[in-house]
Structures are given as C-alpha cells and as structure tokens.
LUMVOZA-320120 format. One record per residue (C-alpha): residue in three letters; x, y, z. Coordinates in pm, 1 decimal, decimal comma. Layout:
# residues N
NULO; ALA; X; Y; Z
...
# end
This chain:
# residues 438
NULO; UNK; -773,0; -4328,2; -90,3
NULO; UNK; -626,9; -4407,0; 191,6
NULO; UNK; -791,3; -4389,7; 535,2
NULO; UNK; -700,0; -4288,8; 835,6
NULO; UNK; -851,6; -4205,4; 1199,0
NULO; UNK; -836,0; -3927,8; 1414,5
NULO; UNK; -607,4; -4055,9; 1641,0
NULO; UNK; -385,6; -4180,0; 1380,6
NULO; UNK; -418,4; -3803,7; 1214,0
NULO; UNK; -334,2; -3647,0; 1570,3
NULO; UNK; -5,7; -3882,8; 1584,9
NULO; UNK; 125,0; -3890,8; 1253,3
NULO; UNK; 101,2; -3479,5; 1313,8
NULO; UNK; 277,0; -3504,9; 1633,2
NULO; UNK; 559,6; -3714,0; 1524,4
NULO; UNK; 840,2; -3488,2; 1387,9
NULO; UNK; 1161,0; -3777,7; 1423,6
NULO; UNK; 935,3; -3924,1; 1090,7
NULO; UNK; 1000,2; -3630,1; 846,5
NULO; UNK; 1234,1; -3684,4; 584,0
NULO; UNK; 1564,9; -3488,8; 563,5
NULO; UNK; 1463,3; -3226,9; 285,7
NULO; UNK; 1699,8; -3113,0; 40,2
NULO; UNK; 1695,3; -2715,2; 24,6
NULO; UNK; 1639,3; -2572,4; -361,8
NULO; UNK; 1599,2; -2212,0; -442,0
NULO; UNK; 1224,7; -2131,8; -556,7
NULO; UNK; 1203,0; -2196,9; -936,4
NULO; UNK; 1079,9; -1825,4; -1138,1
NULO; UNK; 722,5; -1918,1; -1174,7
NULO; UNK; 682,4; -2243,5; -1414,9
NULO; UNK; 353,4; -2269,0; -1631,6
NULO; UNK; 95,4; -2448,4; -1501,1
NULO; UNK; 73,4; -2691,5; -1812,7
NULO; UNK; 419,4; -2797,1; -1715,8
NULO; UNK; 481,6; -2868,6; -1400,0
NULO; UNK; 814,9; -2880,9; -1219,6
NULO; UNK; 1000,5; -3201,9; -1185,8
NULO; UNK; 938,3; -3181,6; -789,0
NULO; UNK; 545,5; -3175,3; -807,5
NULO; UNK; 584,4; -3514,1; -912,8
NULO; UNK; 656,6; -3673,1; -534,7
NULO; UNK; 278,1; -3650,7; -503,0
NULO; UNK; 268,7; -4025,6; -539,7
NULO; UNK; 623,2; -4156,4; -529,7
NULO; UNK; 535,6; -4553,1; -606,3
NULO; UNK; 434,5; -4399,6; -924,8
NULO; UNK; 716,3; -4219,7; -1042,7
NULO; UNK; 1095,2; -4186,9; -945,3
NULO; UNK; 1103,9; -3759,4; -850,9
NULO; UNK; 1400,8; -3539,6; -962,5
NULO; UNK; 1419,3; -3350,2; -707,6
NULO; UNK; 1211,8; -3377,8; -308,1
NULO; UNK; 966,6; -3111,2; -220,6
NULO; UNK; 1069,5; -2876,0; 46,7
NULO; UNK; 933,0; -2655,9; 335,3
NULO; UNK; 1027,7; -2349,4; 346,1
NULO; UNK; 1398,4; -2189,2; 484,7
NULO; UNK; 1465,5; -2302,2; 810,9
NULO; UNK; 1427,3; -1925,3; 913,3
NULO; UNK; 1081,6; -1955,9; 992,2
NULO; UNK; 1157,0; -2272,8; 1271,4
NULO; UNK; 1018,2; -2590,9; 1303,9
NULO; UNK; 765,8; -2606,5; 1589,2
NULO; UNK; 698,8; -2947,5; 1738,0
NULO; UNK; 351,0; -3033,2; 1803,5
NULO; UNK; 244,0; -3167,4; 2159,9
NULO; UNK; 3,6; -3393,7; 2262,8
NULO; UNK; -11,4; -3252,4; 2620,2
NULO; UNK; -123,6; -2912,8; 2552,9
NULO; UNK; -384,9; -2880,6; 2230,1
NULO; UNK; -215,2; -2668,7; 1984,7
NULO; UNK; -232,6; -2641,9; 1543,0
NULO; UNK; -264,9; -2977,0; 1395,7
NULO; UNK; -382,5; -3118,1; 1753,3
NULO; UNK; -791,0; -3100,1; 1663,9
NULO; UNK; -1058,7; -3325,6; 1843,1
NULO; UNK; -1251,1; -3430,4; 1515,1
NULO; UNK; -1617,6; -3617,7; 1535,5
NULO; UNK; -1470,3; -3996,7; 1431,0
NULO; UNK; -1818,1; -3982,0; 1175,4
NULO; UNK; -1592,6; -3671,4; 976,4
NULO; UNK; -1429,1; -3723,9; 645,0
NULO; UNK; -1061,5; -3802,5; 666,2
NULO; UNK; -933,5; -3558,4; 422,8
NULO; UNK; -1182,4; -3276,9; 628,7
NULO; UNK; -951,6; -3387,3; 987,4
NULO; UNK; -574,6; -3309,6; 753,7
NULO; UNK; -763,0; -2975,4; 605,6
NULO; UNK; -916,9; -2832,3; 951,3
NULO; UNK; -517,8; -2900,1; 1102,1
NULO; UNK; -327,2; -2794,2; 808,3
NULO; UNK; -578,8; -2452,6; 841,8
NULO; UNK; -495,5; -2389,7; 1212,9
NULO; UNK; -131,1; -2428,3; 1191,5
NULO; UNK; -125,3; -2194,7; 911,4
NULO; UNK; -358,1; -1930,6; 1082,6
NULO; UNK; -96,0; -1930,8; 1347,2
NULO; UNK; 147,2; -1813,0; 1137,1
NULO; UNK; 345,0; -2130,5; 1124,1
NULO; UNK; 415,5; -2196,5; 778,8
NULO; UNK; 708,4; -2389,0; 763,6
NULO; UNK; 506,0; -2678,2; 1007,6
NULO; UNK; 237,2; -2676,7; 769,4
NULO; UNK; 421,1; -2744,7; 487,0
NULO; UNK; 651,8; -3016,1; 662,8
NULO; UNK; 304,5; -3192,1; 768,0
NULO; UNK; 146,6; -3087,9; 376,3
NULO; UNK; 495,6; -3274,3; 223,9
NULO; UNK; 472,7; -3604,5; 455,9
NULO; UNK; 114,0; -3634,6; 348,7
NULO; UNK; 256,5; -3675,0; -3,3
NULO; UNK; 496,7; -3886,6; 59,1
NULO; UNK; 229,4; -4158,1; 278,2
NULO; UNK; 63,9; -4144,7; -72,3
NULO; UNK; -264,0; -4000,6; 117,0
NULO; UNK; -545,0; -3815,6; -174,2
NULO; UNK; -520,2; -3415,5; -111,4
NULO; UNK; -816,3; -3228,4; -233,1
NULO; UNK; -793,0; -2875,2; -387,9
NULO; UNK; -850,8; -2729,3; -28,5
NULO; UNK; -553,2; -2885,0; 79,2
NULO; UNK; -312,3; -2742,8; -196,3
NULO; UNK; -489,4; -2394,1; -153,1
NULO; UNK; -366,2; -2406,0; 221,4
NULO; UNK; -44,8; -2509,5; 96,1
NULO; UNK; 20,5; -2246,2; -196,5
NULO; UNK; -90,7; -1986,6; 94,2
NULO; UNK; 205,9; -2114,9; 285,7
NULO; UNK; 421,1; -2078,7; 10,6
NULO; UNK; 316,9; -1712,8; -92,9
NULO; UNK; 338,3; -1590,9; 269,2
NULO; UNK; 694,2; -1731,9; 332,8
NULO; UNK; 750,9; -1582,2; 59,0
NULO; UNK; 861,7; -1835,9; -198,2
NULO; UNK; 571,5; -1817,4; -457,4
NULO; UNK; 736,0; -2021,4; -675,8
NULO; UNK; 709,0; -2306,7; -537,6
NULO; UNK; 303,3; -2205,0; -497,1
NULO; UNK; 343,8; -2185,0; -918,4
NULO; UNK; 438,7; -2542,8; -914,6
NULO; UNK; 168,7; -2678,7; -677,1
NULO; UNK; -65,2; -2520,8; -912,0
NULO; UNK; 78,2; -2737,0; -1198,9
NULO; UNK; -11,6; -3043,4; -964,2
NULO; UNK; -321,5; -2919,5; -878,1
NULO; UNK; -402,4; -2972,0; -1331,7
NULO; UNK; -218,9; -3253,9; -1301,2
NULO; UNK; -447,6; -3449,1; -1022,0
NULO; UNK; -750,7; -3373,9; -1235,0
NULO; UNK; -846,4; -3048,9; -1035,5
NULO; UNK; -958,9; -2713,5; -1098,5
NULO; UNK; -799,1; -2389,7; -972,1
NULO; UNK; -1063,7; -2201,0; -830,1
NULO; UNK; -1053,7; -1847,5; -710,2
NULO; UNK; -914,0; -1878,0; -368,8
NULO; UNK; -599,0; -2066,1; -594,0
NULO; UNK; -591,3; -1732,1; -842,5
NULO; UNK; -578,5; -1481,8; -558,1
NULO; UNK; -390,1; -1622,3; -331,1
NULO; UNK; -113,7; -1626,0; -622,5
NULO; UNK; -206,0; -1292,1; -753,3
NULO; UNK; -196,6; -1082,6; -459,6
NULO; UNK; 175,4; -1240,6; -404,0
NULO; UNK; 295,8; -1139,4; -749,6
NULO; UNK; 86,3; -771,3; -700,4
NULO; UNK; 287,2; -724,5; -361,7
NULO; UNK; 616,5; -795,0; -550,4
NULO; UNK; 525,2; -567,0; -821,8
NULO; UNK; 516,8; -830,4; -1089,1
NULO; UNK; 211,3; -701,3; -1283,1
NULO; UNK; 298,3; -838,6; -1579,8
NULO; UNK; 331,7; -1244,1; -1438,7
NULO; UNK; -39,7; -1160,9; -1310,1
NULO; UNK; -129,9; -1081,2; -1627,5
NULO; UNK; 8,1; -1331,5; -1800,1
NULO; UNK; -155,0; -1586,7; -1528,5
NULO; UNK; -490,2; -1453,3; -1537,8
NULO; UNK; -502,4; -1486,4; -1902,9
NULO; UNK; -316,9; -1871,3; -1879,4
NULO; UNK; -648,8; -1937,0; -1646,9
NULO; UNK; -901,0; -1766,9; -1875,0
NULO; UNK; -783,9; -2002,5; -2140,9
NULO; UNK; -868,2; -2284,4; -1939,7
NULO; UNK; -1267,7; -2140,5; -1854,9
NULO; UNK; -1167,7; -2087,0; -1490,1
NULO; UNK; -1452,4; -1850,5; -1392,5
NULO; UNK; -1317,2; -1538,0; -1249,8
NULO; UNK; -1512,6; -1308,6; -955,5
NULO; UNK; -1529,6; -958,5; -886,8
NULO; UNK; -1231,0; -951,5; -694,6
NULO; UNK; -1019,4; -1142,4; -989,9
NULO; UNK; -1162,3; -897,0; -1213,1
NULO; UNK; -1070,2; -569,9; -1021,1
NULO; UNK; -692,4; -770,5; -970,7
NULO; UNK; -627,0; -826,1; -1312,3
NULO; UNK; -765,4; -387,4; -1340,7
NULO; UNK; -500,1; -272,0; -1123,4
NULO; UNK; -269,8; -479,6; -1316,0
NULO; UNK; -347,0; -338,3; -1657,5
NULO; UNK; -323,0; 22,1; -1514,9
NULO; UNK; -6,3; -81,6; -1331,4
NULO; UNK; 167,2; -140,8; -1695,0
NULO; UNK; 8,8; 150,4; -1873,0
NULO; UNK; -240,7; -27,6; -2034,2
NULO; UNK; -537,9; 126,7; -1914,8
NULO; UNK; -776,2; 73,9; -2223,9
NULO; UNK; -740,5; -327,1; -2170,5
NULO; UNK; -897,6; -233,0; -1811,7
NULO; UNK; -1161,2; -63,9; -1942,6
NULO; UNK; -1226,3; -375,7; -2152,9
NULO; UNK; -1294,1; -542,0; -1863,7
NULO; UNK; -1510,5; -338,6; -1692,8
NULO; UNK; -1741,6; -448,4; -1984,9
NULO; UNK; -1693,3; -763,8; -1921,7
NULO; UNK; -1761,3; -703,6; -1552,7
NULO; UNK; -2162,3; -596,1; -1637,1
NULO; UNK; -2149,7; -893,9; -1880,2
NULO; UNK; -2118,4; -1138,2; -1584,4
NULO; UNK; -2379,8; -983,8; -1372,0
NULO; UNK; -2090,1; -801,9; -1144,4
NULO; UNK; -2174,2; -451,5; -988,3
NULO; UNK; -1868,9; -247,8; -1015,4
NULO; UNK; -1754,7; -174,7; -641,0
NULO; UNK; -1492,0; 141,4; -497,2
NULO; UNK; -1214,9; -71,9; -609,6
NULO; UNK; -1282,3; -154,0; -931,3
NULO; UNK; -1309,3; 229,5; -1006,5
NULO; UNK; -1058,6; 374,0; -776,1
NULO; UNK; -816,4; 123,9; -1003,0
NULO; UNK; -911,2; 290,7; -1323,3
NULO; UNK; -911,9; 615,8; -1190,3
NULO; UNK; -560,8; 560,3; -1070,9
NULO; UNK; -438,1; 431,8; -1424,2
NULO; UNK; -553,5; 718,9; -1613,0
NULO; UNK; -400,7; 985,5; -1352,8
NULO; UNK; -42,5; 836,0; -1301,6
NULO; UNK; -19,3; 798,0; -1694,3
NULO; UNK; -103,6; 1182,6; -1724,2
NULO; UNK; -444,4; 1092,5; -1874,1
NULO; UNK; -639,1; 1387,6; -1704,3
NULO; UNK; -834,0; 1450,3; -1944,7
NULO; UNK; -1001,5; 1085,1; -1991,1
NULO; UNK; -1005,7; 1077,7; -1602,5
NULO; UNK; -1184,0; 1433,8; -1511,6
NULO; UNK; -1483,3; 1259,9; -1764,3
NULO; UNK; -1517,5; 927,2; -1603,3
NULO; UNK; -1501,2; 1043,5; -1255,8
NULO; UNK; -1809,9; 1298,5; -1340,8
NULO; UNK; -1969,7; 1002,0; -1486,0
NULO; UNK; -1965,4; 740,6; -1259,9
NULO; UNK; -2011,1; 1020,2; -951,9
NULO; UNK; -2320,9; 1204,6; -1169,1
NULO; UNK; -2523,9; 823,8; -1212,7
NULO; UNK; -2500,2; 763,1; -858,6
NULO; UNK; -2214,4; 444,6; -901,6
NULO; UNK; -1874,1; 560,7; -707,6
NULO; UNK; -1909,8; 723,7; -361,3
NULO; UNK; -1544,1; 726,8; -242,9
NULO; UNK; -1499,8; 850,5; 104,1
NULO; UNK; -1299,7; 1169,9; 157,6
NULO; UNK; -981,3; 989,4; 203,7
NULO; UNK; -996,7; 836,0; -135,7
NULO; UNK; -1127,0; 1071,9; -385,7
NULO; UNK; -821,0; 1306,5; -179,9
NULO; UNK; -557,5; 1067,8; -282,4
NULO; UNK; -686,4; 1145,2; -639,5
NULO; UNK; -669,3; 1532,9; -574,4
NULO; UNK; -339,7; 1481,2; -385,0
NULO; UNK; -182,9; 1299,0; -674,4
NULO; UNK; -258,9; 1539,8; -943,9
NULO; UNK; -155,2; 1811,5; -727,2
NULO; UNK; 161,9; 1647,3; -693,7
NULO; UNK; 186,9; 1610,1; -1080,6
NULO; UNK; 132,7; 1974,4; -1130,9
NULO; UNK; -219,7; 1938,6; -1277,8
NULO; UNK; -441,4; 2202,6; -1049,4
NULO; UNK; -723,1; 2258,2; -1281,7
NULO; UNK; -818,5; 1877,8; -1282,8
NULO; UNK; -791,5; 1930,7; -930,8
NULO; UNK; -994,2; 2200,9; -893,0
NULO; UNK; -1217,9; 1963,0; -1123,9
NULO; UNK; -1232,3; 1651,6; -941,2
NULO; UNK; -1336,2; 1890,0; -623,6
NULO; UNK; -1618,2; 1992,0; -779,0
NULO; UNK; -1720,0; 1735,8; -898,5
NULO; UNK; -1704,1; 1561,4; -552,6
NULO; UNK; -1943,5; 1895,7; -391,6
NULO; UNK; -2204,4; 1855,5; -660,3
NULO; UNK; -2217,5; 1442,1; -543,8
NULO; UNK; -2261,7; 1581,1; -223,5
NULO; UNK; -1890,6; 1451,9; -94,5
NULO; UNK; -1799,4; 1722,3; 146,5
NULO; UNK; -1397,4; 1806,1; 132,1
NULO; UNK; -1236,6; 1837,9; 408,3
NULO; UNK; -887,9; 2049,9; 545,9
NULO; UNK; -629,6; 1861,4; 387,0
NULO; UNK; -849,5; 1842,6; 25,1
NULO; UNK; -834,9; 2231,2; 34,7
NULO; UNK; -487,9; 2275,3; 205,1
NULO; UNK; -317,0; 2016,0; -80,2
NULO; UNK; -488,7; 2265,3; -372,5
NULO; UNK; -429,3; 2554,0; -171,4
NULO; UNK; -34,3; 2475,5; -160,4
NULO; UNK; -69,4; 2360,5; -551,3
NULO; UNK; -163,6; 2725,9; -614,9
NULO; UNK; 86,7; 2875,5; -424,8
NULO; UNK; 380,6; 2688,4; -534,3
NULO; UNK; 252,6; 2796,7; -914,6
NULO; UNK; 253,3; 3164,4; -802,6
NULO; UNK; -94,9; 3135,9; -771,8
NULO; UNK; -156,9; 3321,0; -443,1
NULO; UNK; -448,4; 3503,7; -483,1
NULO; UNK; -625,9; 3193,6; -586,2
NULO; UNK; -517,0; 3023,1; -293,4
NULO; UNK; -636,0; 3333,8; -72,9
NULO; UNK; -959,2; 3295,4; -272,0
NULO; UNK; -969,2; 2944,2; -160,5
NULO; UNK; -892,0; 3022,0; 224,8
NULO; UNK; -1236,8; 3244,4; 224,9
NULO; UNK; -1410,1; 2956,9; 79,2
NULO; UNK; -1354,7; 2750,0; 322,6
NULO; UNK; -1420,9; 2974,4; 586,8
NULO; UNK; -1767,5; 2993,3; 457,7
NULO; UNK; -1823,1; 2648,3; 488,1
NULO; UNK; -1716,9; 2630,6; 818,8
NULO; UNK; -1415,3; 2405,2; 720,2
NULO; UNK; -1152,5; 2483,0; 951,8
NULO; UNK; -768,6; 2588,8; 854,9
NULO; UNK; -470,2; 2457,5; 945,3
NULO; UNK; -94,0; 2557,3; 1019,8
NULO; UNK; -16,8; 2382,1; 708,6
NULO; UNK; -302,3; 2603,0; 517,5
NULO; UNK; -151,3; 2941,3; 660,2
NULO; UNK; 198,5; 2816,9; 587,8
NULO; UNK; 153,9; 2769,8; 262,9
NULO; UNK; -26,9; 3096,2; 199,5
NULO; UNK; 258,3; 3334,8; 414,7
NULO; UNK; 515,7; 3116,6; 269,9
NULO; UNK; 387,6; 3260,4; -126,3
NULO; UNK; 308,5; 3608,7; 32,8
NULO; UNK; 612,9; 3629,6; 128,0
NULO; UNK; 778,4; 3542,0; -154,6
NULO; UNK; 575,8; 3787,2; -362,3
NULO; UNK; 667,4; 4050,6; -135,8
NULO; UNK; 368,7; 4115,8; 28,3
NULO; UNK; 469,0; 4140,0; 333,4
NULO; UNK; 166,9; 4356,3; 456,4
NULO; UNK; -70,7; 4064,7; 382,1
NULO; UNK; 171,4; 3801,8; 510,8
NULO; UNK; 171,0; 4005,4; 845,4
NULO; UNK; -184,9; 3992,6; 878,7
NULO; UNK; -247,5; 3612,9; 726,6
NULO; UNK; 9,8; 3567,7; 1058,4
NULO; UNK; -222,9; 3753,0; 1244,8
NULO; UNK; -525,9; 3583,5; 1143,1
NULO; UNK; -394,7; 3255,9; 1197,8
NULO; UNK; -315,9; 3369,9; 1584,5
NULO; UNK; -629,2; 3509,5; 1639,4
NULO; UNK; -808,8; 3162,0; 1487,9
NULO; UNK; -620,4; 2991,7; 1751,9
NULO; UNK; -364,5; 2845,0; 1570,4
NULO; UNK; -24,1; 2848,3; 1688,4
NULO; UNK; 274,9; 2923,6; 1424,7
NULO; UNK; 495,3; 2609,7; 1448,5
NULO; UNK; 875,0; 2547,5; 1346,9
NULO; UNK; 793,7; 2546,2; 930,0
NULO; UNK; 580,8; 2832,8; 993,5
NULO; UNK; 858,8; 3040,7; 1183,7
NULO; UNK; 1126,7; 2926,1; 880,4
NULO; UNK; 929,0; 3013,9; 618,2
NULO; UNK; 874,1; 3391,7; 790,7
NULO; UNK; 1266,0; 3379,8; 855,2
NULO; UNK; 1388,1; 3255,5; 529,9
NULO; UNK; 1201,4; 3512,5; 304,1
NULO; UNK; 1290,1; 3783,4; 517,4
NULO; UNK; 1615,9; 3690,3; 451,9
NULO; UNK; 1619,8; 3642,0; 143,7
NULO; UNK; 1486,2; 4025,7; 90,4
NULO; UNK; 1752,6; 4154,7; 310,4
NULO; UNK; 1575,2; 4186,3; 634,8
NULO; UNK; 1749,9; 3968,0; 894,4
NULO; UNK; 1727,6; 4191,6; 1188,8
NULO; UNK; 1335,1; 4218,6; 1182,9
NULO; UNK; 1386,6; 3797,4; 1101,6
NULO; UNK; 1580,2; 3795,3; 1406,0
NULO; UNK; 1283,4; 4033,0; 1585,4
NULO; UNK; 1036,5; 3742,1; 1468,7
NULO; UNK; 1216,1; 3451,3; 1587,7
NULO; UNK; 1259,6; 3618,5; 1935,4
NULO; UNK; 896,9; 3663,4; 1946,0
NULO; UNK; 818,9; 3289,9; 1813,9
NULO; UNK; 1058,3; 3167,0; 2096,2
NULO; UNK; 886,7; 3336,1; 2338,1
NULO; UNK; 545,9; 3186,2; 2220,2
NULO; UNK; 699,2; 2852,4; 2324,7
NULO; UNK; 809,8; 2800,0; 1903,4
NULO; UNK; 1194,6; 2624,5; 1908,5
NULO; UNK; 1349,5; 2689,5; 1610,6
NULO; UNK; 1548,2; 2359,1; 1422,8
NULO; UNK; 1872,9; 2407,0; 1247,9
NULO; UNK; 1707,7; 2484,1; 924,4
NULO; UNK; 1551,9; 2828,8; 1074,3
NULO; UNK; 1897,9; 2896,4; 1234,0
NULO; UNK; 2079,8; 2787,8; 893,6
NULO; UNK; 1847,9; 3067,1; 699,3
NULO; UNK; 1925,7; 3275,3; 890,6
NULO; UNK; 2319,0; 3273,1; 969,6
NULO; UNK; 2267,8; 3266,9; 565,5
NULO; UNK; 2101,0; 3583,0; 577,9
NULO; UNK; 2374,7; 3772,1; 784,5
NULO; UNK; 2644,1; 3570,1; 583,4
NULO; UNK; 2514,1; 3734,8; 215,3
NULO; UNK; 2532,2; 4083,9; 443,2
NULO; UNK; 2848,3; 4040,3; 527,0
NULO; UNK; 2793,7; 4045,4; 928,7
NULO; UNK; 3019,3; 3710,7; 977,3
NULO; UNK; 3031,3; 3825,6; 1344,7
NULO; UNK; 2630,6; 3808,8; 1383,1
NULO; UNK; 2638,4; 3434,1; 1226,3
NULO; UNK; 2898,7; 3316,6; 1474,8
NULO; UNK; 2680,9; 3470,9; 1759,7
NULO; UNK; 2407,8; 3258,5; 1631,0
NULO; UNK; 2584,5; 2962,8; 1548,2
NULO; UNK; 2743,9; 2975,1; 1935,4
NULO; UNK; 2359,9; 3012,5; 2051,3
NULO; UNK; 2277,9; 2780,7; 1849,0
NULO; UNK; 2486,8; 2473,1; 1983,7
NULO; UNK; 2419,2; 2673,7; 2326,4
NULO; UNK; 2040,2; 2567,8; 2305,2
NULO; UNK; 2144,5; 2185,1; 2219,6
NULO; UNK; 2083,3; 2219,3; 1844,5
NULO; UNK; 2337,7; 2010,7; 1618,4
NULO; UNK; 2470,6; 2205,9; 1365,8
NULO; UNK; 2425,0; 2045,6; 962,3
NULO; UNK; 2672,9; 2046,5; 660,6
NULO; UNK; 2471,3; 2353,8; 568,2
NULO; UNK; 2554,7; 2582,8; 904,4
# end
C-alpha cells in the first residue's frame, strides 16, 4: 500500500490545480453489486484501461478550495505514529460533515487515481456523499467495488443506501437489495430489519413483515417503537383493521409497545381519516387500559369522525367524557360539534354548545363563525346569520371571504340581490378580496 505522511496528506488535499478534468455522466439506475459498472474500475488504473472516469458530483454543489492558512475539512493535525489510511478517513469525514460533498468526492476520486489502498470506511464516506448529493447511483456502483476489493458491506454500507432509496420512495429497489445482501450472509441489525419492515408494508406486503419480526426474536433483537409502529402502519393504510385492532391490544396488553401520544394519534388520526371510527374508538381504548392518557386532539379527531357520519350524539357523549377527565376542549372540538348540530337542525343545542364554549373561555374563531353562518343559511335564516356575524365582529372575530361568500349565497337563494351587493361593497370596504365564488 502505498504510504504517505501527514504533511504529504495535508498537501496533496490542498492542491486543487492536480485534479483531473472529470467527464460529467448521468448516475447509472442502480447496477447489481455482482456487476459492477465499467467506471468502478479506475480504482487502480495501471491495472486496467477504464471505460469511462469517475466523477464528483454536479458542479452545483461548488468546489471549495482547501487552505493551508486557516485549518478547515481535510486540513487535520494527525499524530505522525497514526495509520495512513486513518489521516485520508478522519479528512474525508470532516469535509463531508460540513456538508461539502462534491470536495470529498474530488479528494475520494484522486485517491484512486494515486493508486493509494481505501478501506471499507473510506467507500462508506464516499457512498454517503453520493446518496446526499443525491446521485445514489453512483453509491450502487461503489458498492460493486467495495465486492470487488475483497470487502464486506457492512451495515453502515446497507443503510446509508437504503434510507436514500426509502426517501425516494423506491421500496421495491430496497427490497430487492436487502435480499441481494442476505444472499451474501451480510448480517443485518435492528435497524436493517425494521428498514426492510417499512418496506414490505410500503408495497402491501405486510405478511412478509411479519415474517421478519420472527426473525427479529431469532437473532436476539428486542422489537423497538419502530419496528411496531411500521407494522401497525401496513395493516391500517391497506384497510386491514381488523388484523391491526388485535396486534395493537397484543403488543400494548404484554407490556412491549408504549407509543407516546403523538404516535398511537397518528394511528387514530389515520383511521379516522379512512372512515373507520369503531377501530378508532378501539385503538383508544386500548391505549386507556395501557395507561396511555389521550389527549385534545385524540378526542377532537374521533369527535369530528362522529360528526361528519351524523353521529352527533356520540360525539356530544364524547365531549362529557372528556370533561370528566379534566381533558380540556378546543375551538376545533366545539366546531365540529355546532357545525353537526347545526346541520341536524338543532339549533337550540347548537346555541348553547356556543354558549358553553364562551363561558369555558374559548373564543369562537373565523371557522367557528362560518360554520354558524353557513347552516343558518342554508335553513333560510340569513338575517339572524347576519345578527351573529355582527356580534362575532364585535368580539374582535373578522370574518374571511368564505363567511362573506355563505352568506351573499344565502341572500342570493332568497332572492335579496340588493342585500348581497351591500355585503359584497362591505366586503371589499373592510380590505377582503373577493374569490371566483363571491
């Protein structure tokens, strides 16, 4: 291997008039491994003639030139006693924590090309580079010179690649590189494990996760948050409810998944999105008897669920329930709630859930004065929603152009065309921008 010193480490990383004019290919769509692309080759030029030169990355990303005078990456005062290979790693690692990927890679490509031995650390720092400019293909080829130098990918290698192809939605190419690695005994950690999870549940193929939650306890892995918030996921977004109401009483009942509130109410949140209230409802309990208190927005999201399936009762039912335990309401819970009353035509009740939200100390904002407005209208009542938005103006409430726009509508379906130009003029008066709707 060739050997180097410090100072001739500090001034070959200094020198930028020695790089080699690079010839600018687009990244190549993820090669295998077991076949490397023609350009990993350069790695030792006397011993082959390369296709093609390796490159940094586009010259978006600049090309900052190292200075002796003021320390900065690649500029390291090394112990002379240290390994060479150790001196190129430590610089190659603070250039690229400093965000400067495209220097890193022009100093990882010279290296090459002075014929110098790079160690698995080195091509790890280097396939980083890659994945954060944002050319992982190239990263895919390194790792077919990384098996063709004698090395082993290890699992900084696998995740640096897999979280790349995760964050462009390429499940599938994670798959089918996790599996590539298996085959070649590459021991996979926790982390691996709960990446290659996400990716069966990402293409619908939840039962293969499962699989490997198995294998997870077979490797002497304790299942953490992620692994089951993944699986959990999987079986809600492909309208599994049933399979996912079970588990998460399961793994909540033996004591093994404590989500915080946040993330057991993106699971509530979702399935109230998808319709699915009872497994809500379900997953709620569930949480209470694990002794995860809900919160506002866990109750608010099932209490608007309920009243945007007609539900309102329920959701009234709900509102006393949280009362008693001391969990506090919000403008979007008493929304909802007037929004359904209103709807019903219970108007009585919707006057006094108002009322009740006042006296809680809750102001009425914008949405809550539209709501009021827009079902009054819609019952024929736009003088008394003309009454209320006076009265919401004066509590320091300004209406948007969607209050005034229900409104105007309301007078419009009357016939009053004179009464929706006065309130169009006062409107635009007040500064507000009429839409395509006014």
């Amino acid at each position: 291997m060739a050997q180097i010193g410090a100072s001739s480490l500090i001034s070959f990383m200094d020198s930028s008039s020695n790089y080699r004019t690079c010839n600018h290919l687009s990244p190549p769509d993820y090669p295998s491994f077991a076949l490397p692309y023609s350009h990993s080759n350069t790695i030792n030029p006397r011993r082959s003639t390369p296709s093609a030169t390796i490159i940094s990355p586009q010259p978006s990303f600049g090309r900052e030139r190292l200075s002796k005078k003021k320390p900065r990456s690649g500029n390291l005062r090394i112990p002379q006693d240290v390994p060479t290979i150790f001196k190129i790693n430590k610089a190659l690692s603070k250039i690229t924590k400093s965000g400067k990927y495209s220097t890193a890679l022009s100093h990882f490509n010279e290296l090459q090309f002075k014929d110098i031995e790079l160690d698995l650390y080195t091509f790890n720092i280097a396939i980083n580079c890659y994945c954060c400019a944002n050319q992982v293909g190239f990263g895919f080829s390194l790792l077919g010179s990384i098996f063709k130098r004698g090395y082993t990918p290890n699992v900084v290698t696998l995740t640096t690649l897999l979280n790349r192809l995760i964050a462009q939605d390429k499940a599938g190419e994670a798959l089918s590189l996790l599996n590539k690695l298996q085959l070649q005994d590459i021991e996979l950690n926790l982390y691996s494990f709960n990446i290659a999870i996400n990716c069966y549940c990402c293409v619908n193929r939840v039962g293969f996760g499962f699989s490997l939650l198995g294998n997870i306890f077979k490797r002497g892995y304790t299942p953490c948050v992620v692994t089951f918030t993944s699986l959990l996921n999987g079986l809600i977004v492909h309208d599994k409810t049933v399979e996912a109401v079970e588990f998460f009483e399961k793994i909540v009942k033996k004591g093994e998944f404590k989500p915080d509130v946040s993330r057991y109410g993106s699971f509530i949140n979702r399935l109230c999105k998808m319709g699915n209230k009872g497994a809500a409802i379900s997953f709620l309990r569930i949480a209470e008897d694990g002794g995860l208190k809900p919160n506002t927005t866990i109750y608010s999201m099932i209490i608007d669920r309920l009243c945007k399936d007609g539900m309102v009762d329920d959701g009234v039912n709900f509102l006393v329930e949280m009362n008693s335990k001391g969990i506090r309401a919000n403008v979007i819970t008493y929304s909802s709630l007037i929004d359904s009353l209103c709807k019903h035509g219970k108007w009585k009740e919707a006057t006094g859930m108002l009322r009740e939200m006042v006296d809680s100390g809750i102001s009425p904002n914008v949405c809550t004065t539209t709501v009021l407005v827009s079902a009054l209208c819609k019952q024929g009542k736009t003088k008394k929603a003309e009454e209320l938005l006076e009265g919401m103006m004066a509590r320091g409430v300004d209406p948007d152009t969607i209050t005034y726009s229900a409104l105007m509508n309301g007078y419009c379906l009357q016939g009053l065309m004179d009464e929706a130009m006065r309130l169009f003029n006062a409107m635009v008066d007040r500064g507000i921008h009429p839409n395509n709707y006014c």
